[in-house]
C-alpha positions in Angstrom: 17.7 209.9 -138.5 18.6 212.5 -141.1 14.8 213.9 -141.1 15.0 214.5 -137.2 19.3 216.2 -137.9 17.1 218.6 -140.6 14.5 219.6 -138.5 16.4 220.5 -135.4 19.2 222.1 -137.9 16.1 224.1 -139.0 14.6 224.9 -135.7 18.5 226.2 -134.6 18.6 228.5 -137.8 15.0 229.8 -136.8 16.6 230.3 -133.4 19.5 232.5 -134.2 17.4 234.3 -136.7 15.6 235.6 -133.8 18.6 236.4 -131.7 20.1 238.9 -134.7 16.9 240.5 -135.1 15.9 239.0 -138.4 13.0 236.1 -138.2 12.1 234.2 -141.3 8.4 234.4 -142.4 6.8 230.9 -142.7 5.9 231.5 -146.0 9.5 232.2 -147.1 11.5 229.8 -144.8 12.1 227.3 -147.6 14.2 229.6 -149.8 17.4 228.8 -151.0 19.3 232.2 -149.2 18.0 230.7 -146.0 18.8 227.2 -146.3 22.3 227.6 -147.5 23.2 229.2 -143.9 23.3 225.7 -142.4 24.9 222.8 -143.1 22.6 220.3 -142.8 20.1 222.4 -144.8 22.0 223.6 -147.6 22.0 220.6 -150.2 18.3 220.3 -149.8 15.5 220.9 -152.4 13.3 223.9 -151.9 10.3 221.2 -152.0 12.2 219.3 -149.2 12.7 222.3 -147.2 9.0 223.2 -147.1 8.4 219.9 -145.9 11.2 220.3 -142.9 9.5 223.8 -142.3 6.2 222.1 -141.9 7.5 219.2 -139.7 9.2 221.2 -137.2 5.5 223.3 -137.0 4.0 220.1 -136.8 6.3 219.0 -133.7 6.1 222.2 -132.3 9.8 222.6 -131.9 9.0 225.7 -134.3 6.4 227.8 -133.5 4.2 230.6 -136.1 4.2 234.1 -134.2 1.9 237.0 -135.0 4.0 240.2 -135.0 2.4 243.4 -133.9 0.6 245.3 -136.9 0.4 242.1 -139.1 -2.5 239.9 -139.7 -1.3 236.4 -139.1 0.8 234.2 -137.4 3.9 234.5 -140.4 7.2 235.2 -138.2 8.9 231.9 -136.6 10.1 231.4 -133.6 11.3 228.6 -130.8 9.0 227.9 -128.2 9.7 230.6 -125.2 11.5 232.6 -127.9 10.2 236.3 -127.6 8.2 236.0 -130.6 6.6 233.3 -129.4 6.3 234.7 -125.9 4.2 237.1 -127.9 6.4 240.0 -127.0 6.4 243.8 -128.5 7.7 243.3 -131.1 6.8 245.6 -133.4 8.9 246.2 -136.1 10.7 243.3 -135.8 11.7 241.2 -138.5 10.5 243.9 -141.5 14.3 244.5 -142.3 15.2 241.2 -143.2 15.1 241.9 -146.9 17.6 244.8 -146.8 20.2 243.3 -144.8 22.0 239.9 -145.2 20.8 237.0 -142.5 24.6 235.8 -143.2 25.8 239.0 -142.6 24.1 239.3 -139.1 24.7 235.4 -138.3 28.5 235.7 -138.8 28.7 233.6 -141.7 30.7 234.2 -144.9 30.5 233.7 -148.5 32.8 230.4 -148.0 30.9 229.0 -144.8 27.3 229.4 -146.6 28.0 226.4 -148.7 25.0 225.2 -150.6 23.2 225.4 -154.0 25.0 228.7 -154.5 21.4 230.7 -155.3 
């Protein structure tokens, strides 16, 4: 089903986020610079993609961590991921927004296919 290939996509991008260093926050999963890095993500509305963010939540193959020094459970992780495995991990994650996910991911300009925002 194309709803279950979005939100394991999804939960695969959340993955490798994690691996590079770079998490996505829960409330900013759904934006189009994120999406565009997969695939099976990239043609999606940003409405749609909140509702694949909140599906894999629901069936926990995503997972809401709280980072060290914030308030709530933001950062996302796969279960047994060291976010989730509530690891130290401070600092983690709060460089996102000066460096490029794509960048750190591997993936060029022509690879990250998608609503081109």
């Amino acid at each position: 089903e194309q709803n279950d290939d979005a939100v394991s996509a999804f939960a695969d991008l959340v993955r490798r986020a994690v691996g590079v260093g770079m998490p996505l926050a829960r409330s900013t999963a759904a934006r189009a610079e994120f999406k565009r890095l997969d695939p099976v993500l990239a043609n999606v509305s940003e409405k749609r993609m909140r509702e694949i963010v909140n599906k894999a939540l629901e069936r926990g193959v995503v997972v809401a961590s709280k980072v060290t020094g914030r308030g709530r459970a933001e950062w996302l992780d796969v279960p047994g991921g060291p976010l989730a495995k509530g690891s130290d991990t401070t600092g983690l994650g709060y460089d996102w927004r000066e460096g490029s996910l794509a960048e750190a991911l591997g993936i060029d300009g022509d690879d990250a296919k998608g609503d081109g925002q």
